[in-house]
C-alpha positions in Angstrom: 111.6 140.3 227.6 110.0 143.7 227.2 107.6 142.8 230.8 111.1 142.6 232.4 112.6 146.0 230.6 109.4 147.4 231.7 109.5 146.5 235.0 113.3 147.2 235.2 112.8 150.5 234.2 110.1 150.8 236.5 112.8 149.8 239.3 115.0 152.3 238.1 112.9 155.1 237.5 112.1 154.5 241.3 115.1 154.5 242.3 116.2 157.0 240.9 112.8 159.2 241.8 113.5 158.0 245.3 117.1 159.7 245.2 115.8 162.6 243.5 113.9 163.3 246.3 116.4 162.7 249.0 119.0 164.9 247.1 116.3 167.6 246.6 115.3 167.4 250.5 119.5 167.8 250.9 119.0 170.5 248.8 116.7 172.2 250.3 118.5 172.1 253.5 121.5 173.6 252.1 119.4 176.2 250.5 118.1 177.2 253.5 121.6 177.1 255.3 123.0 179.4 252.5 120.0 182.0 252.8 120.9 182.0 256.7 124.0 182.6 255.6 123.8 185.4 252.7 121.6 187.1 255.1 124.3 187.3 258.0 127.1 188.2 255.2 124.5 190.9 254.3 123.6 191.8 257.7 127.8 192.2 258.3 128.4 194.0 255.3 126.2 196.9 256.3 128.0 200.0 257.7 128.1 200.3 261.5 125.3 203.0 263.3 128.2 204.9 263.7 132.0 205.1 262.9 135.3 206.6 265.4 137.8 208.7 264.8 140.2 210.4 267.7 140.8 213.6 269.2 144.3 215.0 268.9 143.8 216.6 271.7 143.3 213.4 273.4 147.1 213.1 273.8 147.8 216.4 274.3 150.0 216.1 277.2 152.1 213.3 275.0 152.8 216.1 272.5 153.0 218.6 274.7 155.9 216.6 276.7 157.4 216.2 272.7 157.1 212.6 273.2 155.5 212.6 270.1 154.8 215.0 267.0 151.6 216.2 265.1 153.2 213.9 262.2 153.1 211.1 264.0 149.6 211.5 265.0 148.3 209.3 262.3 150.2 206.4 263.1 150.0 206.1 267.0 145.9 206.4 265.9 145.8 203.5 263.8 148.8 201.3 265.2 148.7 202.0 268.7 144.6 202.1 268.8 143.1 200.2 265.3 141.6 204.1 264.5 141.6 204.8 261.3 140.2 208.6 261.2 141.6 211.7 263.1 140.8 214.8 264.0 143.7 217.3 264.4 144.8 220.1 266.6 145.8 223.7 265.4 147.8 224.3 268.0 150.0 221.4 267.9 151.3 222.7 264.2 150.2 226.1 264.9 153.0 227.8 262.2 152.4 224.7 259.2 149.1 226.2 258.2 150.8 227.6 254.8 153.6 225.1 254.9 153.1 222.9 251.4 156.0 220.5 252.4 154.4 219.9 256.0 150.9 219.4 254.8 151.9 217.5 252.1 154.3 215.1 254.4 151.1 214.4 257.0 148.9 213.8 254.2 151.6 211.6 252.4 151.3 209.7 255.9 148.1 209.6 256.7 147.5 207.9 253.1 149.9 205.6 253.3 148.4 204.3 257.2 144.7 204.1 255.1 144.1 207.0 257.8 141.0 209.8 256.9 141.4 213.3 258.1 138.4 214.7 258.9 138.5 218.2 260.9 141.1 220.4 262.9 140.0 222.2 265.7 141.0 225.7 265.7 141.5 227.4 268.6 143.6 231.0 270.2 142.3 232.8 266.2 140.5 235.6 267.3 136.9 235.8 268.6 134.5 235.2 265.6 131.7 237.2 267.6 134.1 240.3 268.2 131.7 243.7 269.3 134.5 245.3 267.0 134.2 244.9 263.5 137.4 245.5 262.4 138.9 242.5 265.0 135.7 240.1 264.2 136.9 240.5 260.7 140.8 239.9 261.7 139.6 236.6 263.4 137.6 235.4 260.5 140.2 236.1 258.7 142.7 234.5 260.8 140.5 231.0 259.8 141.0 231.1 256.6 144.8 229.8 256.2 143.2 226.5 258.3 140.5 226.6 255.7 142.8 226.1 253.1 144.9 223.5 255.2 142.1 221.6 256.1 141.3 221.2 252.0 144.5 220.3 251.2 144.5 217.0 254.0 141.5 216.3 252.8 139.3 217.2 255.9 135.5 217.9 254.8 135.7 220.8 258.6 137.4 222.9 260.9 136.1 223.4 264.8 135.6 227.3 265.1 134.4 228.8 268.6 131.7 231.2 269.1 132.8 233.6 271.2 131.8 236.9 272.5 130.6 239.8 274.1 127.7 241.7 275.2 124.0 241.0 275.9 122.7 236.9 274.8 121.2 238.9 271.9 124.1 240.8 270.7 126.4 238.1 271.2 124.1 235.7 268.7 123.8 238.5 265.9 127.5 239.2 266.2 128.8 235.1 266.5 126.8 235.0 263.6 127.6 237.6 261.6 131.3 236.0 261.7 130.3 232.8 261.0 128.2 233.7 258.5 131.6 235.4 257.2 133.6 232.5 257.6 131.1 230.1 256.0 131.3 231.9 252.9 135.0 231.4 252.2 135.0 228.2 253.3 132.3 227.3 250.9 134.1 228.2 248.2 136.8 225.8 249.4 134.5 222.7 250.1 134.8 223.0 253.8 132.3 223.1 257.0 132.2 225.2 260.0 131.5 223.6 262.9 131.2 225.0 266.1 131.5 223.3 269.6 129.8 224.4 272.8 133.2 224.9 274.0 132.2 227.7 277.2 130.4 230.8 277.5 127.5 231.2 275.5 128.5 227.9 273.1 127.5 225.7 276.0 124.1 227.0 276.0 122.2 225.0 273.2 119.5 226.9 272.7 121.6 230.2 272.5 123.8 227.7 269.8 120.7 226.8 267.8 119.9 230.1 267.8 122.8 231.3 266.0 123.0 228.5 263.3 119.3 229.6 262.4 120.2 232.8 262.1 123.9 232.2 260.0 121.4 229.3 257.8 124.5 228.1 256.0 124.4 224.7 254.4 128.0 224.4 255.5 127.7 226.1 258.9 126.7 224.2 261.4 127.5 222.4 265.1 130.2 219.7 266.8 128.5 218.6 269.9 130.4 217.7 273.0 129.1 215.6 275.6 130.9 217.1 277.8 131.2 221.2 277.9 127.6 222.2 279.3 128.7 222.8 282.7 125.1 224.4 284.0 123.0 223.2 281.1 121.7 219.9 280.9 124.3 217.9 278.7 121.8 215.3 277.3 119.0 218.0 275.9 122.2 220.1 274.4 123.1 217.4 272.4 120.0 216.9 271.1 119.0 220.4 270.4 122.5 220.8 268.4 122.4 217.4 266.3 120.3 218.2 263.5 122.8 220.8 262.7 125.9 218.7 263.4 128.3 217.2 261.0 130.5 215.4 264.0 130.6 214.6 267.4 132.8 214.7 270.5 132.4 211.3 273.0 134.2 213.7 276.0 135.5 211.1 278.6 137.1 212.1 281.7 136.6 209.2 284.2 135.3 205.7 283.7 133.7 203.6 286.3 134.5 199.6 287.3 132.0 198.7 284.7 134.2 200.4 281.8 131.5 203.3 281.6 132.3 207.3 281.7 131.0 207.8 285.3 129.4 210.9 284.5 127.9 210.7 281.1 125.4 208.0 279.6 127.0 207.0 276.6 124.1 204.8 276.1 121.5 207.6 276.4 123.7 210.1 274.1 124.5 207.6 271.6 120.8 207.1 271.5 120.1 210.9 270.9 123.1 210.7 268.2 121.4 208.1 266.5 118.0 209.2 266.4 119.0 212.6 264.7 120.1 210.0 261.7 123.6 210.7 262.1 125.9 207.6 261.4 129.2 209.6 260.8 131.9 209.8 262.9 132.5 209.8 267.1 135.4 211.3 268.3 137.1 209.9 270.9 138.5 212.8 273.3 140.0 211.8 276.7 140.4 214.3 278.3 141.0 212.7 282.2 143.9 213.0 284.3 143.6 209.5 285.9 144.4 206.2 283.7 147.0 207.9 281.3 145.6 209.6 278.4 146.8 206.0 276.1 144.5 203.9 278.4 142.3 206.5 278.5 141.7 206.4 274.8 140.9 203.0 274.9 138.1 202.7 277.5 136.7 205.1 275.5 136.8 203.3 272.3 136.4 200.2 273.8 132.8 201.7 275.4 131.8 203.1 272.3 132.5 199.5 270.3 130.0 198.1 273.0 127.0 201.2 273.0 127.8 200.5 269.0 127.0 196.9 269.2 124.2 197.0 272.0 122.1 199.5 269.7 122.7 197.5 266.5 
C-alpha cells in the first residue's frame, strides 16, 4: 500500500511538475508580451518632439470679411481643426485690451473648448526702437495694456517688433533699450517678450541675436518665423534665433503635390527646432492666397503631424 502511495505521488508530483513547467513557459510568454506592451504604452505616453497651436492671423481674411469674430477663434481652432492652443491677434480686438467682460468672455471660452492661450501678437503700437525717446517710451508704453491682457487669458507672451531707425548699430542699442523697457514690466506680470524677424532689421538674425544679448532678459527673447528673411538665409536665421526662442512660426504660403510647403524644408527646420531642445509649441500660420486659408491650415498641420512623426 504505501509502494503504491509512493509511486502515486510520484505520478502526481510529475504531473503536476510537468504542468508547472508548461504554465510557467505560458507565463513567460505572456510576460514577455506584456513588457512589449508596457514599453509601447510608455513609448505613447511620452510627450510629442513638439506640440501645435494656430496663428490667428492665419484666418485673417475670414475675420476680416466678419465671417467670424476673435471670440470665436477658439472654437473654429479646436472644432474645425482638432487644435487645441492659439495664438491671438491684437488687431482683431484692437479696443478689448482693458475690457474685463471681453477678456473674461474669451477666456470663459477658451476654458470651456480645453483650449490654451499662449501669445498675441502685437502689432501698429509704436516702434519699440524709436531714435526719439519720448515716442520709444510712448510705444513701450502702448504694450503694456496687452501685457496685462495677455496675463489675464493666461498667455505665458506677447509678439513685439523691433523696429527702427538709423545706422545697424544704433538701431540695436535703441531696439534694445525698448525692449529692455518693456521686459521689465512684463516681468513683473509673468509675461515674455518675444520678438519676430518680421522685416527690416528683425529679419537679419545676426542683427536679432545681437540685440537679445545686449537686452539679456530672462523673459526677453525671439519668435522665429520660417518665413520673413527675404535676403537672409531662412534656415541659418532660425537657428541663430532658437536658443533665445520661446515659440515658433511654421509660415506656409504654398504647398507642393507631395503636401510639402514648396519653398521651405519643414523637415530641415524642424530638425534645427529640435536640436536647440525646444519641444514647445509650432504655430501654424497660413499665410497663402491659393487653397483657402481653412485648407490652408490643414496642409500645414497635417505636414507638421508627419515631420512630427518622421523625426520621432
Amino acid at each position: 500500500m504505501s509502494t503504491y502511495t509512493t509511486r502515486r505521488e510520484m505520478l502526481k508530483s510529475t504531473a503536476a511538475a510537468s504542468a508547472g513547467l508548461a504554465i510557467g513557459s505560458l507565463g513567460l510568454g505572456q510576460l514577455a508580451w506584456a513588457e512589449e506592451a508596457a514599453k509601447k504604452d510608455e513609448k505613447d505616453k511620452k510627450d510629442p518632439l513638439f506640440e501645435i497651436s494656430l496663428a490667428e492671423w492665419s484666418l485673417h481674411r475670414t475675420i476680416n470679411s466678419g465671417e467670424m469674430t476673435n471670440l470665436d477663434f477658439p472654437a473654429v481652432a479646436k472644432n474645425e481643426f482638432d487644435i487645441s492652443a492659439v495664438e491671438y491677434v491684437n488687431q482683431f480686438f484692437k479696443d478689448k485690451a482693458k475690457d474685463l467682460d471681453y477678456l473674461g468672455e474669451l477666456k470663459t471660452r477658451c476654458d470651456d473648448l480645453g483650449v490654451r492661450s499662449l501669445l498675441i501678437m502685437c502689432d501698429g503700437e509704436g516702434k519699440l526702437g524709436d531714435p526719439d525717446e519720448k515716442a520709444r517710451r510712448k510705444a513701450v508704453e502702448n504694450h503694456f495694456r496687452w501685457v496685462e491682457a495677455a496675463k489675464l487669458l493666461g498667455c505665458h507672451s506677447i509678439r513685439v517688433n523691433a523696429a527702427s531707425d538709423g545706422t545697424r548699430e544704433e538701431q540695436r542699442d535703441r531696439a534694445a533699450d525698448g525692449l529692455s523697457q518693456l521686459g521689465e514690466f512684463a516681468d513683473e506680470h509673468g509675461i515674455n517678450v518675444l520678438v519676430e524677424n518680421h522685416g527690416g532689421l528683425s529679419s537679419d538674425g545676426a542683427w536679432l541675436v545681437a540685440v537679445m544679448e545686449q537686452v539679456a532678459r530672462p523673459n526677453v527673447g525671439t519668435l522665429p518665423d520660417f518665413g520673413n528673411f527675404y535676403d537672409y538665409d531662412r534656415y541659418k536665421g532660425v537657428e541663430e534665433l532658437m536658443p533665445f526662442a520661446k515659440a515658433v512660426s511654421a509660415k506656409s504660403k504654398k504647398f507642393n503635390a507631395d503636401g510639402d510647403e514648396a519653398d521651405i524644408d519643414y523637415r530641415r527646420m524642424m530638425k534645427i527646432v529640435l536640436d536647440a531642445d525646444y519641444h514647445g509649441y509650432v504655430g501654424v500660420e497660413w499665410e497663402g492666397g491659393k487653397p483657402d486659408e481653412k485648407e490652408g491650415i490643414r496642409l500645414t498641420r497635417d505636414l507638421l503631424l508627419k515631420v512630427r512623426e518622421e523625426l520621432s
